[in-house]
C-alpha positions in Angstrom: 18.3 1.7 88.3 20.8 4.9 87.3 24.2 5.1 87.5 26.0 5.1 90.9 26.8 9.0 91.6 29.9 7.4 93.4 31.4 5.2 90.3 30.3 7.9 87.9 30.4 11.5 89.5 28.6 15.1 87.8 31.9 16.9 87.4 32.5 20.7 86.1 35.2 22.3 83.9 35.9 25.6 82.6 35.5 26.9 78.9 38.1 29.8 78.5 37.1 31.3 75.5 39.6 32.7 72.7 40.4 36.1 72.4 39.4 38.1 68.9 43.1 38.2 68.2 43.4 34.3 68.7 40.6 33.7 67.2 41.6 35.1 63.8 45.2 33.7 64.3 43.4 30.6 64.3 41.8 30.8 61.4 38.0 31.4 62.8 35.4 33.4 61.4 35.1 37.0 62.4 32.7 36.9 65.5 32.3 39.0 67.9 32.9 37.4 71.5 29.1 37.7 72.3 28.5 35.1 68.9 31.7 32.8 69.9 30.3 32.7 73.4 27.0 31.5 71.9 27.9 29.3 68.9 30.4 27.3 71.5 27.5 27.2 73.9 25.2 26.0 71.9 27.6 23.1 70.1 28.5 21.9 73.4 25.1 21.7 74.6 24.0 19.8 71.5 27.2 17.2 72.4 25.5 16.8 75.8 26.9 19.0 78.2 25.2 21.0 80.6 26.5 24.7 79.8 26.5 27.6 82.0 25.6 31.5 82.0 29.1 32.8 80.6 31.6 34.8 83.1 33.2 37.6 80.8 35.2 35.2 78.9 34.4 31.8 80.3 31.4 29.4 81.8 31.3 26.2 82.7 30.1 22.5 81.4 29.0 19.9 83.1 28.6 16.1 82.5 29.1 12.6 84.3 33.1 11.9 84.7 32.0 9.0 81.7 31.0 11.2 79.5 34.2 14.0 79.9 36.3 10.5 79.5 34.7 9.8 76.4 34.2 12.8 74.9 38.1 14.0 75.2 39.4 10.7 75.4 41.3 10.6 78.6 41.5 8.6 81.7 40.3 10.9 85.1 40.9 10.7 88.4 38.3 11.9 91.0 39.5 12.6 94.7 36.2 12.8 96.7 38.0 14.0 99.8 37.1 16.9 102.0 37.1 18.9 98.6 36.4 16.8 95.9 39.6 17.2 93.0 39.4 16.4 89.3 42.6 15.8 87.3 43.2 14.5 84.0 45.2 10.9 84.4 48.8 11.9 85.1 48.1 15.0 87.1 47.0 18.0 84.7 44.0 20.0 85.2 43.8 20.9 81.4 41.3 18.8 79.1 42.9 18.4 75.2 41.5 21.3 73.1 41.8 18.9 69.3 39.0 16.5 71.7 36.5 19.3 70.4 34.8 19.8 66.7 36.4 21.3 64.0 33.6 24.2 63.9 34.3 25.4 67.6 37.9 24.4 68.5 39.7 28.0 67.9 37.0 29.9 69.6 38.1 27.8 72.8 41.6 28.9 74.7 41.4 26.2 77.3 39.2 24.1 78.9 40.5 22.8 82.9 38.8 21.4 86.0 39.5 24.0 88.7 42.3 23.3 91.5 41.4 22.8 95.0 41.8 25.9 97.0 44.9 26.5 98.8 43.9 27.3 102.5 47.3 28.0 103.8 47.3 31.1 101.7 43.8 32.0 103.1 45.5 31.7 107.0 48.6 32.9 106.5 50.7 29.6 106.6 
């Protein structure tokens, strides 16, 4: 039998990619976004993740809560409330960008689970 979705939950984050300017700050090779996009794509579908169709300069993976613990080697905490909240153990939303491989990590700004919507803003309160 698989893994229990409710001990080991598909989660999502967002991949913000590096600008050109932080790229080469960085120390990257000169690629245009179009080739980072790809090449960090295509390395994080090879670790296992489930990538995304980019969205200008981001897209998302996906991947069982056991595997995001393992891969960047942190504790997280899964609120399966009304709307279901990721954090990383301590509160952040933001994944550690030195978790990923040498060959990708300054093409990658940020990677974060997204925060719940705040509905008080939507209705005014």
């Amino acid at each position: 039998m698989g893994t229990d979705d409710r001990t080991n939950p598909t989660l999502s984050a967002v991949v913000q990619m590096a600008s050109s300017a932080e790229r080469g700050a960085a120390g990257a090779p000169d690629l245009h976004d179009n080739q980072a996009t790809s090449q960090t794509k295509g390395r994080l579908t090879k670790d296992g993740f489930e990538v995304h169709a980019p969205f200008q300069s981001s897209f998302s993976i996906g991947a069982s809560q056991s595997m995001f613990e393992e891969y960047f080697d942190r504790k997280l905490v899964v609120d399966e409330g009304l709307i279901t909240t990721v954090t990383v153990d301590g509160g952040g939303l933001e994944l550690p960008i030195d978790a990923f491989p040498e060959d990708i990590r300054p093409l990658i700004r940020s990677v974060s689970f997204v925060p719940p919507p705040d509905f008080t803003k939507l209705v005014g309160g």
